[in-house]
Structures are given as structure tokens and as C-alpha cells.
PDB file of N, CA, C and O in Angstrom:
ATOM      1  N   UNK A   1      64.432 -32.574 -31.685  1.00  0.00           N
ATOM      2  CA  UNK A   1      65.101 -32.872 -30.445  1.00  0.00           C
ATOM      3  C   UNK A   1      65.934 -34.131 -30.639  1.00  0.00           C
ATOM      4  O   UNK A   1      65.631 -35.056 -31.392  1.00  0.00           O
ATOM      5  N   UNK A   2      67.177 -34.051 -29.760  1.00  0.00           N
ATOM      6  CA  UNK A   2      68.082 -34.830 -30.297  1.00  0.00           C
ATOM      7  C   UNK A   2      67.244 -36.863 -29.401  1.00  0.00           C
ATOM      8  O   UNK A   2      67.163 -36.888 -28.173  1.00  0.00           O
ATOM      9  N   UNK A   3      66.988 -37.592 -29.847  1.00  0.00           N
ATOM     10  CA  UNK A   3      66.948 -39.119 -29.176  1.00  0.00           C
ATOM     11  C   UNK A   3      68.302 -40.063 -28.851  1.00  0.00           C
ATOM     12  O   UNK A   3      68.552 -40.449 -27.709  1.00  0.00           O
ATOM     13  N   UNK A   4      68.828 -40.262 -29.582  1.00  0.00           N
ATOM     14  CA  UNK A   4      70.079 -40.129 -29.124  1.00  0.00           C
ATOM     15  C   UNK A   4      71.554 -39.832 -29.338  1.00  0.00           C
ATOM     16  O   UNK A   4      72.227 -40.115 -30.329  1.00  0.00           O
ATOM     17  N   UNK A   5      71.818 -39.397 -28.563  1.00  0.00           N
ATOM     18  CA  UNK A   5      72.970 -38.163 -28.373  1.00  0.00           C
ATOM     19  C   UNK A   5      74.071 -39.420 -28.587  1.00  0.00           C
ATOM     20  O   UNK A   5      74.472 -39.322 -27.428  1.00  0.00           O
ATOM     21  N   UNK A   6      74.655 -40.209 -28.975  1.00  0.00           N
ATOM     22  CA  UNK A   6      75.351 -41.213 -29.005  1.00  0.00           C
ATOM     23  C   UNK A   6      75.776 -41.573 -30.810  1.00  0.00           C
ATOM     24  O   UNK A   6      76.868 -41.769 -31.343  1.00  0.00           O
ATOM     25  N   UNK A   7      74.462 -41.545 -31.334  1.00  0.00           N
ATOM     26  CA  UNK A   7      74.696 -41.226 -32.976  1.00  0.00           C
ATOM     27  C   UNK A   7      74.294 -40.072 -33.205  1.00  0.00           C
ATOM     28  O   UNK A   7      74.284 -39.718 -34.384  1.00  0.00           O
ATOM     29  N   UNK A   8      73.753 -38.950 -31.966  1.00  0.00           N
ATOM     30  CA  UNK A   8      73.237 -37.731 -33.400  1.00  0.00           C
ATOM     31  C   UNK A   8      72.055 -37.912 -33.929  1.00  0.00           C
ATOM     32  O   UNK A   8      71.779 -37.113 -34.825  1.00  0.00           O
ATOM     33  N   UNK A   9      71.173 -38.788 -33.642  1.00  0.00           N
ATOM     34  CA  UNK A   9      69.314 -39.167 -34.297  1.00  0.00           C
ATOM     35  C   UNK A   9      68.791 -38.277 -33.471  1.00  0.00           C
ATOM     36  O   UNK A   9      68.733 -38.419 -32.250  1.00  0.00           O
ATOM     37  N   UNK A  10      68.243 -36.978 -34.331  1.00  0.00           N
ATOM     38  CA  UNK A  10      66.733 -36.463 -33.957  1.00  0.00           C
ATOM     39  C   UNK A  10      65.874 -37.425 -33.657  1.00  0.00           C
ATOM     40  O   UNK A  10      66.164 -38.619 -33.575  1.00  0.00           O
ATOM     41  N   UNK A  11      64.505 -36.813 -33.439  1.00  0.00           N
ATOM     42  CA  UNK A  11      63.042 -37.491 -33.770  1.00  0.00           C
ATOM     43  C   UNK A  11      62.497 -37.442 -35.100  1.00  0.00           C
ATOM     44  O   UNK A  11      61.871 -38.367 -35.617  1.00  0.00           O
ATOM     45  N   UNK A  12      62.778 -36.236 -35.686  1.00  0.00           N
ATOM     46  CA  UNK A  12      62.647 -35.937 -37.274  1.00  0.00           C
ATOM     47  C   UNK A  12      63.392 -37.193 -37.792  1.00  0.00           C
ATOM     48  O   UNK A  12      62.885 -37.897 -38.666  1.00  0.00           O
ATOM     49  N   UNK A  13      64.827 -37.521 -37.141  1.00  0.00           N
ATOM     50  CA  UNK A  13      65.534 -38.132 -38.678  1.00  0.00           C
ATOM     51  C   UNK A  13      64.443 -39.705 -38.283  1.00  0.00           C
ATOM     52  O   UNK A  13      64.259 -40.597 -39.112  1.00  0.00           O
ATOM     53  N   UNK A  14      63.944 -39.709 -37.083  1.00  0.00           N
ATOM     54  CA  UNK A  14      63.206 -40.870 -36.687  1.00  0.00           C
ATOM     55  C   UNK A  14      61.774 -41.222 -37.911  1.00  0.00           C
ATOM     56  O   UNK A  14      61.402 -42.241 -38.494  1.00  0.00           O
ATOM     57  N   UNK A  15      61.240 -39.619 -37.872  1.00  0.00           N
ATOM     58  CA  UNK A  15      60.256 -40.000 -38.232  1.00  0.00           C
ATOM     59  C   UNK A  15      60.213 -39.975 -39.962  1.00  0.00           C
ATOM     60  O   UNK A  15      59.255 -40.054 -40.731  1.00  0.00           O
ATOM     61  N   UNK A  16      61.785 -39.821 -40.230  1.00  0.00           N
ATOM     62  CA  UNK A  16      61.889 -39.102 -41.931  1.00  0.00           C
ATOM     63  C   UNK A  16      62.162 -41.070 -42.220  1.00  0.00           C
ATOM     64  O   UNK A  16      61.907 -41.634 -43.284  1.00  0.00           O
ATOM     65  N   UNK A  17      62.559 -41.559 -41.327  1.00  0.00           N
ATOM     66  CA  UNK A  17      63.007 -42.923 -41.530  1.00  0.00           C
ATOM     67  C   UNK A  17      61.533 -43.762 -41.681  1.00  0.00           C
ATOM     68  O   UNK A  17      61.249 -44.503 -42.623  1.00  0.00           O
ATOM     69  N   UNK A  18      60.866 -43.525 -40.779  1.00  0.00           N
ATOM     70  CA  UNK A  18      59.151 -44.360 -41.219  1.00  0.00           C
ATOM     71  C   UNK A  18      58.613 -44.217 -42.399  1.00  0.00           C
ATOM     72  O   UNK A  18      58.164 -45.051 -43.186  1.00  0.00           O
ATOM     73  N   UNK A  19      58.742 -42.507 -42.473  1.00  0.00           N
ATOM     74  CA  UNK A  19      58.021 -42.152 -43.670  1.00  0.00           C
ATOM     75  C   UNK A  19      58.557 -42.840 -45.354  1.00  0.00           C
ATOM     76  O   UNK A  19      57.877 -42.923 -46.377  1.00  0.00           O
ATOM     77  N   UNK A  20      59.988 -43.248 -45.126  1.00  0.00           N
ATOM     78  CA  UNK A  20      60.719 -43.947 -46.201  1.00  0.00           C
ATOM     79  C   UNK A  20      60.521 -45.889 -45.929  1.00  0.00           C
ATOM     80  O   UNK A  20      61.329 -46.752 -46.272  1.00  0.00           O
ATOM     81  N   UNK A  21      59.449 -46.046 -45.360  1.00  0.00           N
ATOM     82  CA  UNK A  21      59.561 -47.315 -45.012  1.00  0.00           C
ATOM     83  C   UNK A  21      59.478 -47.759 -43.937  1.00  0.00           C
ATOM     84  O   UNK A  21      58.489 -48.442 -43.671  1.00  0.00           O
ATOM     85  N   UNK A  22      60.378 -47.550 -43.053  1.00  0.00           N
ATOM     86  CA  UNK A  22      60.982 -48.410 -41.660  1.00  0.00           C
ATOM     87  C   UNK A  22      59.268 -48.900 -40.878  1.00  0.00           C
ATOM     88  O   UNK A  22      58.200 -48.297 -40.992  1.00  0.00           O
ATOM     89  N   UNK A  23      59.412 -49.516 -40.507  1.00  0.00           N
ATOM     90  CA  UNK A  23      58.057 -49.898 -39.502  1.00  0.00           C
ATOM     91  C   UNK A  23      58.704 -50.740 -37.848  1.00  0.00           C
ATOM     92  O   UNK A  23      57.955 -50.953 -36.895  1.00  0.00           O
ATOM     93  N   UNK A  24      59.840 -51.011 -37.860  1.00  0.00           N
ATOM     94  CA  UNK A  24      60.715 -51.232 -36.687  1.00  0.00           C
ATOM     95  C   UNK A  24      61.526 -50.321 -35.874  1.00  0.00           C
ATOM     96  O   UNK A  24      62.081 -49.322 -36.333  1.00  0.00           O
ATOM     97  N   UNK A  25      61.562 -50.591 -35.001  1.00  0.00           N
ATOM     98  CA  UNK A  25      63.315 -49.897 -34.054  1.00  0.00           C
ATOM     99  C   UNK A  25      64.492 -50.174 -35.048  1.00  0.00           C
ATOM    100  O   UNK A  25      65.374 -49.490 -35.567  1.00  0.00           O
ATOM    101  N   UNK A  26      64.089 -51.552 -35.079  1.00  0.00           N
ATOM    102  CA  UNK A  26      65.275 -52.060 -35.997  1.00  0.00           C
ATOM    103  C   UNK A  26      65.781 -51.576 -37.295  1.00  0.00           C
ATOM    104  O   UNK A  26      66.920 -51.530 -37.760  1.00  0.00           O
ATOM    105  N   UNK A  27      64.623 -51.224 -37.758  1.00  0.00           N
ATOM    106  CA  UNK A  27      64.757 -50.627 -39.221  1.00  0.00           C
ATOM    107  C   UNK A  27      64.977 -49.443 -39.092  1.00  0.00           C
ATOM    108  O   UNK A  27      65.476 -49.027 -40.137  1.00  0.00           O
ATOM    109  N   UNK A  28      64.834 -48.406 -38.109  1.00  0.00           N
ATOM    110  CA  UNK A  28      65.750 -46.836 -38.013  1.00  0.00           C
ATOM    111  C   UNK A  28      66.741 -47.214 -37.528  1.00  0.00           C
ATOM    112  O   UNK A  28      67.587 -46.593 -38.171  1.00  0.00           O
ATOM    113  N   UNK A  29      67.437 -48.024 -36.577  1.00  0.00           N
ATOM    114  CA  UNK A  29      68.457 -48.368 -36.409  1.00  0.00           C
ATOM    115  C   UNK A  29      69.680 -48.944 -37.229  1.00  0.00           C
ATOM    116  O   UNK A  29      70.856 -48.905 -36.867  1.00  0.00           O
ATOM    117  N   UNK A  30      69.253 -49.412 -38.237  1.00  0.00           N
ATOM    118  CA  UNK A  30      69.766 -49.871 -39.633  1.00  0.00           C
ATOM    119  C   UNK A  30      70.286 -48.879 -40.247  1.00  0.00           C
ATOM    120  O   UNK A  30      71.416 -48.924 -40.735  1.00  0.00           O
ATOM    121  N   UNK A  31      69.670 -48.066 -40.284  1.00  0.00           N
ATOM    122  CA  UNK A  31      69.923 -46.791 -41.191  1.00  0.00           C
ATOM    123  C   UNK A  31      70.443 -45.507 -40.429  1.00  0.00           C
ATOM    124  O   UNK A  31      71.193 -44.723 -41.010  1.00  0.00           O
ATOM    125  N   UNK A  32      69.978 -45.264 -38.926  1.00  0.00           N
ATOM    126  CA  UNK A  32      70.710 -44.152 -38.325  1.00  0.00           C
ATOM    127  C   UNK A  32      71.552 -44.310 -37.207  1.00  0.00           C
ATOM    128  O   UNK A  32      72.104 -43.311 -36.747  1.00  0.00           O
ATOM    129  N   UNK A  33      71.761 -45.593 -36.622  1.00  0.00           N
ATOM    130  CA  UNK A  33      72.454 -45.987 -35.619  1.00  0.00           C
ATOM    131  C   UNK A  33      71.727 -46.010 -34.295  1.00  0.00           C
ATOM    132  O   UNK A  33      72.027 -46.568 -33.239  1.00  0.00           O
ATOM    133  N   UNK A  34      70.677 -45.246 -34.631  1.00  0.00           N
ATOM    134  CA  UNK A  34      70.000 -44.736 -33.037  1.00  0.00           C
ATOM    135  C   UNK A  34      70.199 -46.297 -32.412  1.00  0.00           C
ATOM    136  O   UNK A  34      70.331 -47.333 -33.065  1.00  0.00           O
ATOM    137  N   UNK A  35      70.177 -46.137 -30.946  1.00  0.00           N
ATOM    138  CA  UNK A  35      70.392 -47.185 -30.353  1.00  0.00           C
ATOM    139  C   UNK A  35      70.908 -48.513 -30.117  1.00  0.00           C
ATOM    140  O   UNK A  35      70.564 -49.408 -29.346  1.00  0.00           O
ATOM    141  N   UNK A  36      72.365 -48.345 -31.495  1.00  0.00           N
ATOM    142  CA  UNK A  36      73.425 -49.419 -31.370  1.00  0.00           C
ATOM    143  C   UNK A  36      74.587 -49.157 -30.317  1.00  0.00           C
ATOM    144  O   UNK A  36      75.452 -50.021 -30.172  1.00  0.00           O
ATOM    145  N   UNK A  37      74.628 -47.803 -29.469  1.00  0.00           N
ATOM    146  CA  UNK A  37      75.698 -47.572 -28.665  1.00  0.00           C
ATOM    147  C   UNK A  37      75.419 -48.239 -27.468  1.00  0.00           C
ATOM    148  O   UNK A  37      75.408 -49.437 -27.185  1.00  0.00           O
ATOM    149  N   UNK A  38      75.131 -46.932 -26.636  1.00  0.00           N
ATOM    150  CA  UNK A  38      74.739 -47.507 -25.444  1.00  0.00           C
ATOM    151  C   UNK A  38      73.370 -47.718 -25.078  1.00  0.00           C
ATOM    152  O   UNK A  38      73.131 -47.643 -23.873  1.00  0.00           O
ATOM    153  N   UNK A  39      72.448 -47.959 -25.832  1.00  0.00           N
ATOM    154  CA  UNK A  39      70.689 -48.287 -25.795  1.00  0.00           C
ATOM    155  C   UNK A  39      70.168 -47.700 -24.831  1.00  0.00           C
ATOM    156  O   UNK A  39      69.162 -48.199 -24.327  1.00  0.00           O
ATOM    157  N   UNK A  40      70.836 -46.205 -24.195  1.00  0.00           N
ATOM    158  CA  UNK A  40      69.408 -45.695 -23.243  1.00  0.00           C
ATOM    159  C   UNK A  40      68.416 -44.927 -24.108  1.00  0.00           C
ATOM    160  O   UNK A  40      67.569 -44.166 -23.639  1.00  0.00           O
ATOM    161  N   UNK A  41      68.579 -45.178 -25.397  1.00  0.00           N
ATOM    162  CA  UNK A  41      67.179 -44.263 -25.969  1.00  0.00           C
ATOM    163  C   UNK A  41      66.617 -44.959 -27.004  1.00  0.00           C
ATOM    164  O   UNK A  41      66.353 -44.582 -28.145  1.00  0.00           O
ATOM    165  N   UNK A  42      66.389 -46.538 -26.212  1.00  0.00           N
ATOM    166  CA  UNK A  42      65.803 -47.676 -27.230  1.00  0.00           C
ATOM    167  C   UNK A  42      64.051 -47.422 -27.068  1.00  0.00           C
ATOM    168  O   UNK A  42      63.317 -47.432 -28.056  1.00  0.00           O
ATOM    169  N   UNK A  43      63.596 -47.219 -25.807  1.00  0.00           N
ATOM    170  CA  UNK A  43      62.834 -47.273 -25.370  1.00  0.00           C
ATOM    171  C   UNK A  43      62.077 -46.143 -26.082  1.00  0.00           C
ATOM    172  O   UNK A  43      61.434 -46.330 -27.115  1.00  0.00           O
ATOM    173  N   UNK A  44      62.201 -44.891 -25.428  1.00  0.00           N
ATOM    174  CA  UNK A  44      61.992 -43.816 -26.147  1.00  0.00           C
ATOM    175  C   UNK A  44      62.072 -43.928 -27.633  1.00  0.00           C
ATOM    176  O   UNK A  44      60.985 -43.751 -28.183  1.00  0.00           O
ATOM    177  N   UNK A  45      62.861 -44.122 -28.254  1.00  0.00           N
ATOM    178  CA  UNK A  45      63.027 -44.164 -30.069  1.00  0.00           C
ATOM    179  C   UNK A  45      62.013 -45.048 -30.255  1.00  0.00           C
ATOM    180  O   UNK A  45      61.068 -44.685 -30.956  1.00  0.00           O
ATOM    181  N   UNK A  46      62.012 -46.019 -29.824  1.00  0.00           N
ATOM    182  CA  UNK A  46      60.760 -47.533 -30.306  1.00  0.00           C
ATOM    183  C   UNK A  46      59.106 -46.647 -30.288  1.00  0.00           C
ATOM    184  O   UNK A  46      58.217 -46.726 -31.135  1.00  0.00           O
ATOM    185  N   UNK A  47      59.134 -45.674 -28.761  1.00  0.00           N
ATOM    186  CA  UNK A  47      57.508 -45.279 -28.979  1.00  0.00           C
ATOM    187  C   UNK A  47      57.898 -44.607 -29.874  1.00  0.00           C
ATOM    188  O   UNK A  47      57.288 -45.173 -30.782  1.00  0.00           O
ATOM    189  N   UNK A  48      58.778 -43.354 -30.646  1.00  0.00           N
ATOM    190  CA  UNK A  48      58.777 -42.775 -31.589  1.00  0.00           C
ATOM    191  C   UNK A  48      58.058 -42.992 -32.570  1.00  0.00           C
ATOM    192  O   UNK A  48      57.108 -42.302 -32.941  1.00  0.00           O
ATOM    193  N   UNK A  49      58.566 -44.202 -33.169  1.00  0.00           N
ATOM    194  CA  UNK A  49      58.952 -45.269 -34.120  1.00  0.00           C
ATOM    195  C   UNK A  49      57.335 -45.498 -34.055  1.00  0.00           C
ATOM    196  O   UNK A  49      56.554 -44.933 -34.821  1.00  0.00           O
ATOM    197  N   UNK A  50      56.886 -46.570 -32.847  1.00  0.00           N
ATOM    198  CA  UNK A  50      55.442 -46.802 -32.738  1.00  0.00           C
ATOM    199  C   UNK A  50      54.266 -45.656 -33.295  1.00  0.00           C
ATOM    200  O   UNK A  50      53.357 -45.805 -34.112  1.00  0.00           O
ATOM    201  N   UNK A  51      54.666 -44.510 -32.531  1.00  0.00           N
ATOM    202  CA  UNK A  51      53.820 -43.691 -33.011  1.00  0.00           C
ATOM    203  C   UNK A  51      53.629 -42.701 -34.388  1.00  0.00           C
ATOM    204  O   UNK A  51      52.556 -42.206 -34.734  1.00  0.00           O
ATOM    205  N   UNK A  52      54.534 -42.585 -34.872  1.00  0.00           N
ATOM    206  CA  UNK A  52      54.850 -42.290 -36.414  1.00  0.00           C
ATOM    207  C   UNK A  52      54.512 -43.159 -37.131  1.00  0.00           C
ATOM    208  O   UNK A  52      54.051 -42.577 -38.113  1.00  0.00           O
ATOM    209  N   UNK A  53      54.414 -44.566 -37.339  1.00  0.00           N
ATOM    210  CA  UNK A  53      53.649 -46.170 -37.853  1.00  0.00           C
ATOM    211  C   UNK A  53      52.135 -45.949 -37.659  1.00  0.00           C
ATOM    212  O   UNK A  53      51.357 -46.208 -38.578  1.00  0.00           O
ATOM    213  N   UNK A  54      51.717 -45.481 -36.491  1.00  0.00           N
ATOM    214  CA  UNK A  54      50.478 -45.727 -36.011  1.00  0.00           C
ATOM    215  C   UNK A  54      49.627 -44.267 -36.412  1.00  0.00           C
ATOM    216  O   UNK A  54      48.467 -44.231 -36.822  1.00  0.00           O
ATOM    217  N   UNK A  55      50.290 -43.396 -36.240  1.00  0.00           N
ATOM    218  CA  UNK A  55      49.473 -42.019 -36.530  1.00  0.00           C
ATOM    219  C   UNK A  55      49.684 -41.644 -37.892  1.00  0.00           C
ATOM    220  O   UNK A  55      48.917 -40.926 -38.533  1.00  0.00           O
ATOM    221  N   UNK A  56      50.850 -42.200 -38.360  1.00  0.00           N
ATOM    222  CA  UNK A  56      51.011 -41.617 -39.854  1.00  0.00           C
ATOM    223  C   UNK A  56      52.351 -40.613 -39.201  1.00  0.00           C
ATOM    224  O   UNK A  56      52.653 -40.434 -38.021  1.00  0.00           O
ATOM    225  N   UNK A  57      52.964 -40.084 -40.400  1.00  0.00           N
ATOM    226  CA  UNK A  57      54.719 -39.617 -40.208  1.00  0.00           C
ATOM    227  C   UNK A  57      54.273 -38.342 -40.622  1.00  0.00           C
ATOM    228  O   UNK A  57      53.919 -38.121 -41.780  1.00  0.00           O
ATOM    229  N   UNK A  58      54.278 -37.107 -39.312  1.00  0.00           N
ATOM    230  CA  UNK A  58      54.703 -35.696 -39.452  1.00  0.00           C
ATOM    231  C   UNK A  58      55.779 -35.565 -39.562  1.00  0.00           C
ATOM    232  O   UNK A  58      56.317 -36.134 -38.612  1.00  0.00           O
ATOM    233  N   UNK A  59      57.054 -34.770 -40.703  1.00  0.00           N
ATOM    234  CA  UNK A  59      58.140 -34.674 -40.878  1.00  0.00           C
ATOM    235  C   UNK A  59      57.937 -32.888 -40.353  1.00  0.00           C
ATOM    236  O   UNK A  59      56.801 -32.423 -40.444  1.00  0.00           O
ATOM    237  N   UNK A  60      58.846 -32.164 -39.933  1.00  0.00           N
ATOM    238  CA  UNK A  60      59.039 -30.938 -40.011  1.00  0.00           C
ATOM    239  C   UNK A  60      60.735 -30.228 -40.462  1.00  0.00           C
ATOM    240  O   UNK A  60      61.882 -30.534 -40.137  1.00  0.00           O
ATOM    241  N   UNK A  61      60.330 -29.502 -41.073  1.00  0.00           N
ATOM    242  CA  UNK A  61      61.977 -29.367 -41.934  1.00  0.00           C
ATOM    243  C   UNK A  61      61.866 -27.747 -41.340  1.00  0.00           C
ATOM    244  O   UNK A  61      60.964 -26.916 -41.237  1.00  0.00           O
ATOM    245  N   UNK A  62      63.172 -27.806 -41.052  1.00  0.00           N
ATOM    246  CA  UNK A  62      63.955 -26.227 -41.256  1.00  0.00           C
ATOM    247  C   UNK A  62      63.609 -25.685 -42.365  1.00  0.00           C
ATOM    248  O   UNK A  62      63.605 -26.238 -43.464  1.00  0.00           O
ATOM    249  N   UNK A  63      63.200 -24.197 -42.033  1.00  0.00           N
ATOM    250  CA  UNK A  63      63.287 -23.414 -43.216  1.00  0.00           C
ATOM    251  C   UNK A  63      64.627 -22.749 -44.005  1.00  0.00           C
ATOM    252  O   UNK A  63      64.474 -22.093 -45.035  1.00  0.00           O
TER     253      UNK A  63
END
């Protein structure tokens, strides 16, 4: 599902970004833009972010 529609960031590319490191907003934001436009999906992306750190990173890929 798209988070934000402003760069184009899934939740996948959210959680493909933890799994390579990131442990911030800041640090998927670095790398996918999510929430440098207009920040209505800072909030939302951050629990993403939180919970992919905290539970461990489910990725799911297209077949």
C-alpha cells in the first residue's frame, strides 16, 4: 500500500529500508523521500518504521 503518494513509498519499500539498516523516519526518508514533500504521512511512516524495528522486518515481494 502506497504511504506516501507524494514520492511513491509503499510500506514494503518502508520495511525493505529497515531491513537494510534504517532504524529512523529519518533514515527511510534519506533514501526514499517518504515524507520530505508535504509530511502528511510522517506520522503513519514513523509507526511503520517503529514497528518493523520493533517486531523485526516482514518484506513481501511480488511474484
Amino acid at each position: 500500500m502506497y504511504v506516501c503518494i507524494c514520492k511513491g513509498v509503499t510500506d514494503n519499500a518502508i520495511r525493505e529500508q529497515v531491513a537494510a539498516g534504517a532504524r529512523s523516519l529519518a533514515d527511510v526518508s534519506r533514501a526514499t523521500g517518504c515524507s520530505t514533500q508535504c509530511g502528511k504521512c510522517a506520522c503513519f511512516a514513523e509507526s511503520l518504521v517503529s514497528e518493523a524495528v520493533t517486531k523485526g522486518v516482514q518484506v513481501h515481494r511480488a511474484a
